[in-house]
N, CA, C and O atoms as a CHARMM CRD file, in Angstrom:
* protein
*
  288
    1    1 UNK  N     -8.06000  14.44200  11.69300 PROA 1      0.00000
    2    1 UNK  CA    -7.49300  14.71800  10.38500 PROA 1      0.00000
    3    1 UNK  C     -7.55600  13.44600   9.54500 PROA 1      0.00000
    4    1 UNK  O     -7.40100  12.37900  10.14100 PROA 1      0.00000
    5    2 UNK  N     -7.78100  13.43900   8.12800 PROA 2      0.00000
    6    2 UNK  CA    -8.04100  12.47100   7.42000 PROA 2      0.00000
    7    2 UNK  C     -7.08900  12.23500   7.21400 PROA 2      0.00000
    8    2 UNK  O     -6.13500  12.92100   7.58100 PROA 2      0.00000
    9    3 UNK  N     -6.97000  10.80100   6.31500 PROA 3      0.00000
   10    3 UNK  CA    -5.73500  10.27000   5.61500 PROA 3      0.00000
   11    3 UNK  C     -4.86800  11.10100   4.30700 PROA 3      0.00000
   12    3 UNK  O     -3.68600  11.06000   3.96400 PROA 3      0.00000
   13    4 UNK  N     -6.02700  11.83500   3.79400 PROA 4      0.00000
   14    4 UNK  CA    -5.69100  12.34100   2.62700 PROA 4      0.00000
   15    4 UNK  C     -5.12800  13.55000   2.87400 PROA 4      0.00000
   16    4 UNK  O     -4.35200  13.98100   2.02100 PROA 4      0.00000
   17    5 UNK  N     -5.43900  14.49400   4.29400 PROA 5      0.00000
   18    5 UNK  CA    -5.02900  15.55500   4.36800 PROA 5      0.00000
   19    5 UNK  C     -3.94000  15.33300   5.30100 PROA 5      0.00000
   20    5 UNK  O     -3.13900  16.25400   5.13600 PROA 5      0.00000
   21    6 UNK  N     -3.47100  14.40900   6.35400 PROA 6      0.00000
   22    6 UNK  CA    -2.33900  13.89000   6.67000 PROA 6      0.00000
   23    6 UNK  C     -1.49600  13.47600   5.83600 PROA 6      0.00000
   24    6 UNK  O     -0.46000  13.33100   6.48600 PROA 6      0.00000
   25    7 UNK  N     -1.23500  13.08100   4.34600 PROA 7      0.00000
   26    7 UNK  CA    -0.42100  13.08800   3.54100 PROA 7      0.00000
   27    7 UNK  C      0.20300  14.43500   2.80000 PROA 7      0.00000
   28    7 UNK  O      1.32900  14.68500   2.36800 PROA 7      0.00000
   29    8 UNK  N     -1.12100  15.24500   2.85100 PROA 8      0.00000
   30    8 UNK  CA    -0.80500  16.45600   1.73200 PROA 8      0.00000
   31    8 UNK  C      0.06700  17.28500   2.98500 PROA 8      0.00000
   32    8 UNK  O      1.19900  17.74600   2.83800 PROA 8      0.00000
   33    9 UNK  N     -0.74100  17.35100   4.22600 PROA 9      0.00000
   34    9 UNK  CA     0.15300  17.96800   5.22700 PROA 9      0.00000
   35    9 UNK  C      1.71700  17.14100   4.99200 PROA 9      0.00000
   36    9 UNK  O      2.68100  17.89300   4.84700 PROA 9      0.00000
   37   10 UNK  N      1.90600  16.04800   4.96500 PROA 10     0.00000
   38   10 UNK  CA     3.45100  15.75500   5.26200 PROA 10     0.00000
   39   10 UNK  C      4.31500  16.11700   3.92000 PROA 10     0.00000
   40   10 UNK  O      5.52600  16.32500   3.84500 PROA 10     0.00000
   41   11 UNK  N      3.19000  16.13100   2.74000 PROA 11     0.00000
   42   11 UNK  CA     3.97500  16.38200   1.41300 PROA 11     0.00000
   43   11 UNK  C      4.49700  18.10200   1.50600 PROA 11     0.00000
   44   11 UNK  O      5.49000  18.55200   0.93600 PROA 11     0.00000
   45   12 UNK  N      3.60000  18.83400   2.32200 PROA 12     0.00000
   46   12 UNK  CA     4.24200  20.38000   2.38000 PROA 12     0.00000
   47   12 UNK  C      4.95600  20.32000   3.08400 PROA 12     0.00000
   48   12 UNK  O      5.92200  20.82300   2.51000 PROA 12     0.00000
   49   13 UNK  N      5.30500  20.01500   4.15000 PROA 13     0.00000
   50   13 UNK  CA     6.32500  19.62900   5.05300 PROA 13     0.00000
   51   13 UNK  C      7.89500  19.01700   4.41000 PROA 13     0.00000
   52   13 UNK  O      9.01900  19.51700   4.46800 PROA 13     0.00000
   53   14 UNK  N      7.57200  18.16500   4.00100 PROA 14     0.00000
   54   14 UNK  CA     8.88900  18.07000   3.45800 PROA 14     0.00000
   55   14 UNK  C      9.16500  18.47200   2.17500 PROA 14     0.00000
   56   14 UNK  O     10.13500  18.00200   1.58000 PROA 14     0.00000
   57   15 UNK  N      8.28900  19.44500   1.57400 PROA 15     0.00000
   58   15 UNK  CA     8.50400  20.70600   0.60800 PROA 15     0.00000
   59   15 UNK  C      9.10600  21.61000   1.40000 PROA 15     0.00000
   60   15 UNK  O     10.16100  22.01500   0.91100 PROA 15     0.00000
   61   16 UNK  N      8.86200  22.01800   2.30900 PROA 16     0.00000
   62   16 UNK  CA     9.60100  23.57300   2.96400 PROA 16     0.00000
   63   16 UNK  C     10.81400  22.88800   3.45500 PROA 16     0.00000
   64   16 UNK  O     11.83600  23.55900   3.59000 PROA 16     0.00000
   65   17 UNK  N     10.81900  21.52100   3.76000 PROA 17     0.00000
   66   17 UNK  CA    12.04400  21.07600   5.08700 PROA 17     0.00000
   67   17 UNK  C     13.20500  21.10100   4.09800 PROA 17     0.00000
   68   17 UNK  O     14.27900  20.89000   4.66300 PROA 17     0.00000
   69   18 UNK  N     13.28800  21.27900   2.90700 PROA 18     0.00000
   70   18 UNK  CA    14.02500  20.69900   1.52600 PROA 18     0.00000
   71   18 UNK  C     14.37500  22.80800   0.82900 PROA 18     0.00000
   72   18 UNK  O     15.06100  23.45100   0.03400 PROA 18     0.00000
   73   19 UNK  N     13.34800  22.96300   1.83600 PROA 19     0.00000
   74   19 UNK  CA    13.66100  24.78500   1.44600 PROA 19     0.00000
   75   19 UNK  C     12.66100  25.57500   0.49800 PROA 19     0.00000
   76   19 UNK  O     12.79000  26.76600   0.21500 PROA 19     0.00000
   77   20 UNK  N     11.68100  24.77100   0.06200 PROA 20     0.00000
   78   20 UNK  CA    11.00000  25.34900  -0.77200 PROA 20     0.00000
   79   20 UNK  C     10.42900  26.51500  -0.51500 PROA 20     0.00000
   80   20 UNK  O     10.35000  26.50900   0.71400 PROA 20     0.00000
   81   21 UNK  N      9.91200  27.66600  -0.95400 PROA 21     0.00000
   82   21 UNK  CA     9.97900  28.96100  -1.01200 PROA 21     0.00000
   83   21 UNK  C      8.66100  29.38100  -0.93700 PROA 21     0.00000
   84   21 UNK  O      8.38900  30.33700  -0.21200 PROA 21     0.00000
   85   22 UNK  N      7.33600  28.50900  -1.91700 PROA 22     0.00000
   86   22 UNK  CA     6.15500  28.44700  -2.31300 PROA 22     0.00000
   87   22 UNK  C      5.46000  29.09700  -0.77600 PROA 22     0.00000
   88   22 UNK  O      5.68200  28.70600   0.37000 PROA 22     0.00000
   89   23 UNK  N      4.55900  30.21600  -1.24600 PROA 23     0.00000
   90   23 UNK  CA     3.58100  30.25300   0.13800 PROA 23     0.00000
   91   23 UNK  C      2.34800  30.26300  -0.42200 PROA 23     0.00000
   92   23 UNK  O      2.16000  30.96400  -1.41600 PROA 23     0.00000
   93   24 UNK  N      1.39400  29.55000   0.08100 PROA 24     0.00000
   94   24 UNK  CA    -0.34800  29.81400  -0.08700 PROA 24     0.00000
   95   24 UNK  C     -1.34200  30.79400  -0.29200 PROA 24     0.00000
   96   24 UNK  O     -1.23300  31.85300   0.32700 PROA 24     0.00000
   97   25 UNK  N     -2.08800  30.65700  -0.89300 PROA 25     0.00000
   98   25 UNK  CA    -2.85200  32.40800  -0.82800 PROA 25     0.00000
   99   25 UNK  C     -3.95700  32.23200  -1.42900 PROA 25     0.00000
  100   25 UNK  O     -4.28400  32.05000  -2.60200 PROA 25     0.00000
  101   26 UNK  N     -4.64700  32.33800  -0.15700 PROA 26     0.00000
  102   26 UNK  CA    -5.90000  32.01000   0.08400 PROA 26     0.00000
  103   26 UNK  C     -7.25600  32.86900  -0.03300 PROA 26     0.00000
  104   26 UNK  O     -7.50000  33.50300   0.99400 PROA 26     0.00000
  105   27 UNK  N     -7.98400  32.98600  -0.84800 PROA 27     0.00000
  106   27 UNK  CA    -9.05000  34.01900  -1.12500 PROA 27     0.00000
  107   27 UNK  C    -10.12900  33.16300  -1.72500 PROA 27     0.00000
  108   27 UNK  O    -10.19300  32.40200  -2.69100 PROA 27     0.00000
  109   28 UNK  N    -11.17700  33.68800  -0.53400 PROA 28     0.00000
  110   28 UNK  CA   -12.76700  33.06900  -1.28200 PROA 28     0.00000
  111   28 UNK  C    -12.70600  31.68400  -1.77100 PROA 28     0.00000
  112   28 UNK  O    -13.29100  31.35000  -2.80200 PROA 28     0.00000
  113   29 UNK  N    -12.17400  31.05800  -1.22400 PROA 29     0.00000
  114   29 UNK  CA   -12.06200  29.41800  -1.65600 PROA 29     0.00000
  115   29 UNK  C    -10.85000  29.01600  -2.91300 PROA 29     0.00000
  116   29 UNK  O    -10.53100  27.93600  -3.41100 PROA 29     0.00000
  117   30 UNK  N    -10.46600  30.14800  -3.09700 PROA 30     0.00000
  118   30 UNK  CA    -9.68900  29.90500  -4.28100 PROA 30     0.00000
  119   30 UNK  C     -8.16700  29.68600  -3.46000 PROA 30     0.00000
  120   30 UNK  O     -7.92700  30.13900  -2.34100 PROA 30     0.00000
  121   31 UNK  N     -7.33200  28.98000  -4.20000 PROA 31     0.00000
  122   31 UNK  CA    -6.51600  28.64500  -3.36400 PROA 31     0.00000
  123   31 UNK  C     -4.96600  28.66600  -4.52600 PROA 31     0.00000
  124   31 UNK  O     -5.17000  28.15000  -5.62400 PROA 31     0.00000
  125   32 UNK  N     -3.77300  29.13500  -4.31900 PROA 32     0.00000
  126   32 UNK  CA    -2.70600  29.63400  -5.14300 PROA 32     0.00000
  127   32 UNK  C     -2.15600  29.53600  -4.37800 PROA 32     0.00000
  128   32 UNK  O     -2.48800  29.30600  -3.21500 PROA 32     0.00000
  129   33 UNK  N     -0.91100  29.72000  -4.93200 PROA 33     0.00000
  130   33 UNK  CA     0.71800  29.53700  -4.80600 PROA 33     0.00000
  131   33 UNK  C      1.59700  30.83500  -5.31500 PROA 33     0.00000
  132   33 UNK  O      1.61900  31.33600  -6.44000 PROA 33     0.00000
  133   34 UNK  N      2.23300  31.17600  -4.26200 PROA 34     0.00000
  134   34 UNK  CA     3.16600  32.27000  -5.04100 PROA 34     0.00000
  135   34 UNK  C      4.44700  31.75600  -4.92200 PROA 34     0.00000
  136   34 UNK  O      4.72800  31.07100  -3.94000 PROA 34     0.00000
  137   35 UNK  N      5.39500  32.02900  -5.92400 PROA 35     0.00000
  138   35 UNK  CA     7.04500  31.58400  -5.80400 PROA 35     0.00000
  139   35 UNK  C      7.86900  33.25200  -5.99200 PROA 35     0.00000
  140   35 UNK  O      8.00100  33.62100  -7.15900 PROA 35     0.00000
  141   36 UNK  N      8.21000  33.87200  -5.27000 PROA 36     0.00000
  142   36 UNK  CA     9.20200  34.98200  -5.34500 PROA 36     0.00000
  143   36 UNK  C     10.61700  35.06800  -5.44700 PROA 36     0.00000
  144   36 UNK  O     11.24800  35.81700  -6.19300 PROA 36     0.00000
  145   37 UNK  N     11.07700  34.21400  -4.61200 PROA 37     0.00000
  146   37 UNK  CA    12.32300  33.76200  -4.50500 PROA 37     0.00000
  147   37 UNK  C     12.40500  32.18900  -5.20100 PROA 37     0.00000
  148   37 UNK  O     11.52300  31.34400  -5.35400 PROA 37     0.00000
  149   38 UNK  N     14.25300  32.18400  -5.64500 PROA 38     0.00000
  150   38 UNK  CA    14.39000  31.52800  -6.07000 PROA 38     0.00000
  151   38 UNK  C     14.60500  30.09200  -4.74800 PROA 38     0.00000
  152   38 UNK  O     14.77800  30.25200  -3.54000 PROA 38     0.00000
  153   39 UNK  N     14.52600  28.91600  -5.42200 PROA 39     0.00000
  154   39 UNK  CA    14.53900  28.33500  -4.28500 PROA 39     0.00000
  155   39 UNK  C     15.61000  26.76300  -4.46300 PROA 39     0.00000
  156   39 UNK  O     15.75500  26.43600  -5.64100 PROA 39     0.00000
  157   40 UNK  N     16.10600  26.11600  -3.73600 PROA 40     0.00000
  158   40 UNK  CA    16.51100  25.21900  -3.77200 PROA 40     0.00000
  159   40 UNK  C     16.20300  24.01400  -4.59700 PROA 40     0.00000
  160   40 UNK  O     15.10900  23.46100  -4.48200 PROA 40     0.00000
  161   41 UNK  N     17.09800  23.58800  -5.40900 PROA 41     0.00000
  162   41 UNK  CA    16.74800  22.34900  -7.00100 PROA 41     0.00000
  163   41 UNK  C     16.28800  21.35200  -5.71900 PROA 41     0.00000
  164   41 UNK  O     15.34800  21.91200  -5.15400 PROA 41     0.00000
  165   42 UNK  N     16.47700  20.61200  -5.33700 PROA 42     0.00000
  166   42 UNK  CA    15.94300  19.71900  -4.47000 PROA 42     0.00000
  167   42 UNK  C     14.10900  19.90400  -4.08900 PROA 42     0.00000
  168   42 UNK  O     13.16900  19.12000  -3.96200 PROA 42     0.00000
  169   43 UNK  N     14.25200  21.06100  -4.02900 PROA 43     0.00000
  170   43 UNK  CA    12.83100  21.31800  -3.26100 PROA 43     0.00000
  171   43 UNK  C     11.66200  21.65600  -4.75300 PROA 43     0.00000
  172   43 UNK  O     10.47300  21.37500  -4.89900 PROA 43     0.00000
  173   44 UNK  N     12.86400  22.51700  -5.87400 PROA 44     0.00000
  174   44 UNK  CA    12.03400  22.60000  -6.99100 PROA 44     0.00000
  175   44 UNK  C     11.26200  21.49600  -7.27600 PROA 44     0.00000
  176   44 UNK  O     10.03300  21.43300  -7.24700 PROA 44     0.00000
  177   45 UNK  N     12.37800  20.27000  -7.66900 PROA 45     0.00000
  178   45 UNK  CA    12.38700  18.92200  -8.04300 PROA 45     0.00000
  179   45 UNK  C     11.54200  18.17500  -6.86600 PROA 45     0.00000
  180   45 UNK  O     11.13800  17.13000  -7.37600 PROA 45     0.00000
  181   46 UNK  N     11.22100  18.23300  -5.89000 PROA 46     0.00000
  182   46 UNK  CA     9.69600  17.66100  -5.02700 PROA 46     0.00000
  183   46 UNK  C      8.99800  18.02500  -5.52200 PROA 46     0.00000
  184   46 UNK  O      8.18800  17.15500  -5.83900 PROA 46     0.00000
  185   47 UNK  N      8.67500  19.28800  -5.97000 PROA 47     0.00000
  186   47 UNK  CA     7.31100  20.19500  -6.55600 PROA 47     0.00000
  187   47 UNK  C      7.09300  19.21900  -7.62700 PROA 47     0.00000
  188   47 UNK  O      6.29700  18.28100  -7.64300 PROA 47     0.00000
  189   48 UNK  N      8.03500  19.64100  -8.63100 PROA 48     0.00000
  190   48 UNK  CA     7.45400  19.33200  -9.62500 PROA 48     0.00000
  191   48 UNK  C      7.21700  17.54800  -9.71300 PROA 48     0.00000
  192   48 UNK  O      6.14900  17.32500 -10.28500 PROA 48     0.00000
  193   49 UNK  N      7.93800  16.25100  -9.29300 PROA 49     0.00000
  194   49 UNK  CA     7.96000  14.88900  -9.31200 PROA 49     0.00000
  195   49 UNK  C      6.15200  14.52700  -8.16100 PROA 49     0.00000
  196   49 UNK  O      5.09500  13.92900  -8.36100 PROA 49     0.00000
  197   50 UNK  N      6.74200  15.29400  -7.07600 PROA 50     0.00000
  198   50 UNK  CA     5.35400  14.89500  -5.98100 PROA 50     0.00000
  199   50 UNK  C      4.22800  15.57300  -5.75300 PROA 50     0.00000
  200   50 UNK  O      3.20100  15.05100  -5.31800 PROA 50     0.00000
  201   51 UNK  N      4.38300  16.98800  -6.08600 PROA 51     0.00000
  202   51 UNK  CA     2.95200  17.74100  -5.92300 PROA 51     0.00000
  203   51 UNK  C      2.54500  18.32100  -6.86000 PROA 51     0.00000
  204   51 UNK  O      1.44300  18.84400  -6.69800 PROA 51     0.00000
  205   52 UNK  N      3.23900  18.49900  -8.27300 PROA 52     0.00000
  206   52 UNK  CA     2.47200  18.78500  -9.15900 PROA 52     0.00000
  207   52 UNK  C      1.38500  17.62700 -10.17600 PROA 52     0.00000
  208   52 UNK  O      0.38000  17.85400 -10.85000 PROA 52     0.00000
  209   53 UNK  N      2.24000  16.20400  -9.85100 PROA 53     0.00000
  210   53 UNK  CA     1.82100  15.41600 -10.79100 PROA 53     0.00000
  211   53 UNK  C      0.43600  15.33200  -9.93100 PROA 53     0.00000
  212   53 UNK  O     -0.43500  15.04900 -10.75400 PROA 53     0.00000
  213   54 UNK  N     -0.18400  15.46300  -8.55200 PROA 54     0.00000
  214   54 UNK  CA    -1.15300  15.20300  -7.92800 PROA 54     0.00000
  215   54 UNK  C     -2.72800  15.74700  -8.78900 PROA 54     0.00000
  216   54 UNK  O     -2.59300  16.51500  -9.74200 PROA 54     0.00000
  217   55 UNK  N     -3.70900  15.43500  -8.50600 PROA 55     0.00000
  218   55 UNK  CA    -5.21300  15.99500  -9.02400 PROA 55     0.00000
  219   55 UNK  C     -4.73200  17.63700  -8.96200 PROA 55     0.00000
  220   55 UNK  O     -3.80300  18.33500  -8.55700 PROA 55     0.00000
  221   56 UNK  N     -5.81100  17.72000  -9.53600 PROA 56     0.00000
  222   56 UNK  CA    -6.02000  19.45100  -8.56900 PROA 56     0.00000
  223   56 UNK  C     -6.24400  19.55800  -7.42100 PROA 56     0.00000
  224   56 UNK  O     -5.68600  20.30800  -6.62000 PROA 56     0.00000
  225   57 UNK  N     -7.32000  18.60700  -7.19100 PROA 57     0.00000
  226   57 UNK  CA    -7.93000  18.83600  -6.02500 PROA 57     0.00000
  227   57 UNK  C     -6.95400  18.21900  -4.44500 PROA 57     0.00000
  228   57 UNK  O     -6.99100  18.70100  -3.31300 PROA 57     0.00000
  229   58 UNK  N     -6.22400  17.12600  -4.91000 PROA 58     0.00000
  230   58 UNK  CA    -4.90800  16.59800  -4.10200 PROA 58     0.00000
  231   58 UNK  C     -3.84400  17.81200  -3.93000 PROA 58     0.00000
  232   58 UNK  O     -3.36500  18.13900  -2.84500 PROA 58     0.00000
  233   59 UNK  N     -3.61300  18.29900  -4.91300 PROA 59     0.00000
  234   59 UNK  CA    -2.73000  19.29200  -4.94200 PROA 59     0.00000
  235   59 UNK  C     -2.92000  21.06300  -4.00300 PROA 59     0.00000
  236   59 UNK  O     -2.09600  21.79800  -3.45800 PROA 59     0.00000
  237   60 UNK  N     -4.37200  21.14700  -4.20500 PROA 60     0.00000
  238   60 UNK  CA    -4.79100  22.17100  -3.10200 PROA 60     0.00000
  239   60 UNK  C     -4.60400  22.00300  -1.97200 PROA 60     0.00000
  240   60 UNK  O     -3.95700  22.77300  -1.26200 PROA 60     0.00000
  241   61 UNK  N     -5.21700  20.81400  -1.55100 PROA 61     0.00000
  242   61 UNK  CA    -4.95000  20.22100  -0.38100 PROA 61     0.00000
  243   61 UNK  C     -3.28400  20.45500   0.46100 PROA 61     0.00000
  244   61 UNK  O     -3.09100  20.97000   1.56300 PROA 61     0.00000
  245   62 UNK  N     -2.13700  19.80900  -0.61500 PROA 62     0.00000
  246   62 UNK  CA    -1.10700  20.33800   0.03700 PROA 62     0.00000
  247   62 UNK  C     -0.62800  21.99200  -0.11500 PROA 62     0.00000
  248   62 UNK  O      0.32300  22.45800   0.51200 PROA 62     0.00000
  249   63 UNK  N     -1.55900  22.85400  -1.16400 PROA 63     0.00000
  250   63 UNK  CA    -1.02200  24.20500  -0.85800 PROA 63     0.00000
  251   63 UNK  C     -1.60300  24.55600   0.03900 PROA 63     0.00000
  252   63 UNK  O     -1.09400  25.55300   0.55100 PROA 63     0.00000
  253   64 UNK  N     -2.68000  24.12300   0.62400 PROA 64     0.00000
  254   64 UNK  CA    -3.36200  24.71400   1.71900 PROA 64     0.00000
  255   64 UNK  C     -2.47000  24.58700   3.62800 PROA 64     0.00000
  256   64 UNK  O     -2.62700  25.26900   4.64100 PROA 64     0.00000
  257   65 UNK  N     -1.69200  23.52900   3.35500 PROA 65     0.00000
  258   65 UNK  CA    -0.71200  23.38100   4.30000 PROA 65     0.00000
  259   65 UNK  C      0.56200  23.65000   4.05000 PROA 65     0.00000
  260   65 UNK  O      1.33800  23.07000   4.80900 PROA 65     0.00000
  261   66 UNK  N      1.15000  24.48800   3.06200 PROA 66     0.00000
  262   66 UNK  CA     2.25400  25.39300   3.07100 PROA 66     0.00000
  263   66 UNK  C      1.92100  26.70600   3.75400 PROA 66     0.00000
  264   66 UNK  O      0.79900  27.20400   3.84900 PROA 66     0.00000
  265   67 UNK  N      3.01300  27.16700   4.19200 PROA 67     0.00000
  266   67 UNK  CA     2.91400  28.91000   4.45500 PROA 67     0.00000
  267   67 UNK  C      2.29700  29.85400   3.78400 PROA 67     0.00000
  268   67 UNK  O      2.40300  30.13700   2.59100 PROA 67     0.00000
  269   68 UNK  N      1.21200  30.65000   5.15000 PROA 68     0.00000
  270   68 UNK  CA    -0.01300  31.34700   4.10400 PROA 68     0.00000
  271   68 UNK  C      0.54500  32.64100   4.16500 PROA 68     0.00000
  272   68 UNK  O      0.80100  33.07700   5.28800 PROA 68     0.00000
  273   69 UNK  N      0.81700  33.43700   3.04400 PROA 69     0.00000
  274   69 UNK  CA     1.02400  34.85200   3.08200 PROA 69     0.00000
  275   69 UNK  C      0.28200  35.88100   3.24800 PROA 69     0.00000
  276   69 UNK  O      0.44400  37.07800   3.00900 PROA 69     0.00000
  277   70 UNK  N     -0.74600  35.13400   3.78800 PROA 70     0.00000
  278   70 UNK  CA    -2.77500  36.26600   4.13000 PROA 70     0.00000
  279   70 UNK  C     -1.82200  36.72000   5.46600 PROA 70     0.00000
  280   70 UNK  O     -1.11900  36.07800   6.24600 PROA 70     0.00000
  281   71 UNK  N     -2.12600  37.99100   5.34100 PROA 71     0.00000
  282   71 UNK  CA    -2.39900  38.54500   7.17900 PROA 71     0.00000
  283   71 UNK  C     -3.34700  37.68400   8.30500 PROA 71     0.00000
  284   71 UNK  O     -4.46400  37.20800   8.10500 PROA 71     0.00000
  285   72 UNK  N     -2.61900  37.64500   9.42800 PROA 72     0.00000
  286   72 UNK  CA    -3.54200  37.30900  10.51900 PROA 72     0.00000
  287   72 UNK  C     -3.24200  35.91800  10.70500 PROA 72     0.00000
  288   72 UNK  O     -3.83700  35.26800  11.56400 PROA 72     0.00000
């Protein structure tokens, strides 16, 4: 595992550990975020300070290691 994806992995990690709600959703390379529930200000406030300010392409990276809501 690279450096870059060992960070984005620890940045989702302590997005969910904080309660965040966000799950992944993954189709044909395209890569999203769903929010359904409301979720904990703490965990909002990671999103938005640590993984939104990231690239795009930094930022996929850690949705790709949040919880995937694909079957299987």
């Amino acid at each position: 595992m690279s450096r870059t994806s060992t960070d984005a992995a620890r940045l989702a990690e302590e997005y969910v550990r904080l309660g965040g709600k966000r799950k992944a959703k993954l189709d044909d390379n395209i890569v999203s975020t769903r929010l359904w529930d409301d979720e904990p200000q703490e965990a909002a406030d990671f999103w938005r300070s640590e993984i939104e300010t990231l690239s795009e392409s930094k930022r996929r990276e850690v949705e790709t290691n949040l919880p995937n809501i694909n079957p299987g």
